[in-house]
N, C-alpha and C positions, 0 to 999 in steps of 0.2 A: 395959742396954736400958731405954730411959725406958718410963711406963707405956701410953704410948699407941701405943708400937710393938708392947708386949709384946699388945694389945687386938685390933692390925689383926691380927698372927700367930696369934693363938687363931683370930679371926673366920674366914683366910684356912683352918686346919687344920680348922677345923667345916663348912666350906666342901664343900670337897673329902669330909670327911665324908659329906654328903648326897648327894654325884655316885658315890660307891663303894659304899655301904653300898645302895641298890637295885640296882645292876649285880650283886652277888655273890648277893646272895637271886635277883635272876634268874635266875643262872647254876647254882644251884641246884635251880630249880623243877622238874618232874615233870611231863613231857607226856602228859596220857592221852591214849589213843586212842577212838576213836568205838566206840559202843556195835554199831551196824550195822543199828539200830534207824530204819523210814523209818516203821512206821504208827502212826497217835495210836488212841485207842480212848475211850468216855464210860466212868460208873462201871458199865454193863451187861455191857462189855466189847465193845462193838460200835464197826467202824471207822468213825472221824469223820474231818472234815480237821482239818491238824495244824495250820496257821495259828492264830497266838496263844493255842494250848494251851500251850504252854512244856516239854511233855514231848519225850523225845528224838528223839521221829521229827519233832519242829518246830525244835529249835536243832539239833541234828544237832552239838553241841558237842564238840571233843577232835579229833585230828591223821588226816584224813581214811587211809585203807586203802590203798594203794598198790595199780596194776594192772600185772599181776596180782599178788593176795594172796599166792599160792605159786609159787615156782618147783620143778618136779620134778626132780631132781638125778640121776635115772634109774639109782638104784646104791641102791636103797631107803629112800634120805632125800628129804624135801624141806625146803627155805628155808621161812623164813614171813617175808615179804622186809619184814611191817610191822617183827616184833621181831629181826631176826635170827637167832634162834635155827633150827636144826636140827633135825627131829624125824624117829621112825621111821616109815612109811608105814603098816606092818603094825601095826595098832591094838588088836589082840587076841594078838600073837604069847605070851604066857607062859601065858595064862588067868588064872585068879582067884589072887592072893597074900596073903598075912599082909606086914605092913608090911617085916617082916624079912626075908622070902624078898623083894618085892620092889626095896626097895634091893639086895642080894644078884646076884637080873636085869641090876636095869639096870647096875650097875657093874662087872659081870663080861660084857657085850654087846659083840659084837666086829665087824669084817667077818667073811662071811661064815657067820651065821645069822640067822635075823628076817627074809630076802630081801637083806640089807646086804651089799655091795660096794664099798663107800665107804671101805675102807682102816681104818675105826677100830679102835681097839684099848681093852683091858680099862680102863677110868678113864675112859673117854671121856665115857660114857651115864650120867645118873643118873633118879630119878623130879624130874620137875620139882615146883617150888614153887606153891603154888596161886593164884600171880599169872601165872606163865607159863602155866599148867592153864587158864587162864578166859581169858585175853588168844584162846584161839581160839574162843570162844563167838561166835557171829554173833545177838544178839537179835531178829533178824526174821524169825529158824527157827525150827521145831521139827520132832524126826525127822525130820532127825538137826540139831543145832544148831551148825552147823559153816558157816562161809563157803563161798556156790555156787563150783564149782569147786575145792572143796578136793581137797587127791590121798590122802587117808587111804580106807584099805579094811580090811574086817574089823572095822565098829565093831563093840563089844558091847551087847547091852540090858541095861547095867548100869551101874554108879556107876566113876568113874574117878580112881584115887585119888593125891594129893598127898603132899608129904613134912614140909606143913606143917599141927604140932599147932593143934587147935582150943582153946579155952579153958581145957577141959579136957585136962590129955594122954593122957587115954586113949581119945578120939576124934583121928580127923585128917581137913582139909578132904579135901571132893573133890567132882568136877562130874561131871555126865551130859549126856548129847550124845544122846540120848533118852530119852520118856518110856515109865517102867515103869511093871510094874503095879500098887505099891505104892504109887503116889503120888507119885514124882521126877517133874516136871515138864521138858522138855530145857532145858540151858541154867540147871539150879541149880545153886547151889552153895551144901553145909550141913557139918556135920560128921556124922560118921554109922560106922554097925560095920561096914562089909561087908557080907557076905550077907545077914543077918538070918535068923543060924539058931538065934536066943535068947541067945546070949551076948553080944552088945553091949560088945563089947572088941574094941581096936585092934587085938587078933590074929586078928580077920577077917578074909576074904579079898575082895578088889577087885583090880579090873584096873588095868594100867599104861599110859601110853605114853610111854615112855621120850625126851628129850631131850639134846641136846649144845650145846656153842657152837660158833660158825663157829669155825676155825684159825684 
């Protein structure tokens, strides 16, 4: 191959290069979802218009919420027809757990207790990760910080707890869906001990609410 054919074949290989090498980082990319956030606010904390604020309640940025949010599955689950995911209705059914006892819950969760009628069986159910935990956060709530129409009942006023360590691992994330009296605002998410009955270790007890994937 003379040098100037070997020149056009690099060129034509570098080519192609450039038409592939964006298609696959696309194909990659990570679509968030919308915050659910409509109202802007100044630094008072008082509602403004959102127009050219740039905050969320004015780009309303990320893959709008599907209507309806939920579908009720009427066997004690519902869809969350944004993420797909499965989740259990009854939002308080085990009470407060140690991380251990509630991995233990949800993994051992079957048809037929929790309200469930939905055929699952033992493996099915685990504590979700605290990207699925907060994917139901609606930020244009509070008490209870949950998308209108949501079918969850029996929240708790308390912290609700993930399966994923915080920086430390002897915290683990988790969100509340309303505010308590300790200072959780709805709709955080931090790391945190459970009860706060002084010990501030992971083997505190918080509530669950267990999740599945579609079949």
């Amino acid at each position: 191959m003379t040098m100037e054919r070997t020149m056009v074949a690099l060129c034509a290989i570098f080519a192609a290069l450039i038409l592939v090498v964006p298609a696959a980082a696309d194909a990659g990319a990570i679509d968030l979802p919308r915050t659910g956030q409509q109202t802007c606010y100044d630094s008072a904390g008082k509602a403004i218009a959102c127009a050219g604020t740039g905050q969320d309640g004015d780009l309303r940025a990320g893959n709008p919420w599907p209507v309806p949010r939920f579908t009720d599955n009427n066997d004690g689950t519902a869809t969350d027809n944004l993420t797909g995911l499965i989740w259990l209705k009854n939002a308080n059914c085990f009470g407060e757990k140690t991380l251990t006892e509630a991995l233990t819950a949800a993994s051992t969760l079957g048809s037929g207790a929790c309200g469930l009628s939905d055929g699952s069986v033992a493996g099915d159910w685990r504590v979700p990760n605290i990207n699925e935990l907060r994917s139901l956060i609606d930020y244009s709530r509070k008490d209870i910080a949950l998308p209108s129409g949501h079918p969850f009942y029996n929240i708790a006023d308390g912290i609700y707890r993930s399966s994923t360590d915080a920086a430390d691992a002897t915290f683990n994330l988790h969100v509340t869906f309303k505010t308590i009296f300790y200072g959780w605002a709805a709709g955080q998410i931090s790391s945190g001990y459970g009860n706060y009955n002084g010990k501030k270790t992971i083997a505190q007890s918080s509530t669950i609410l267990p999740v599945r994937n579609a079949r």
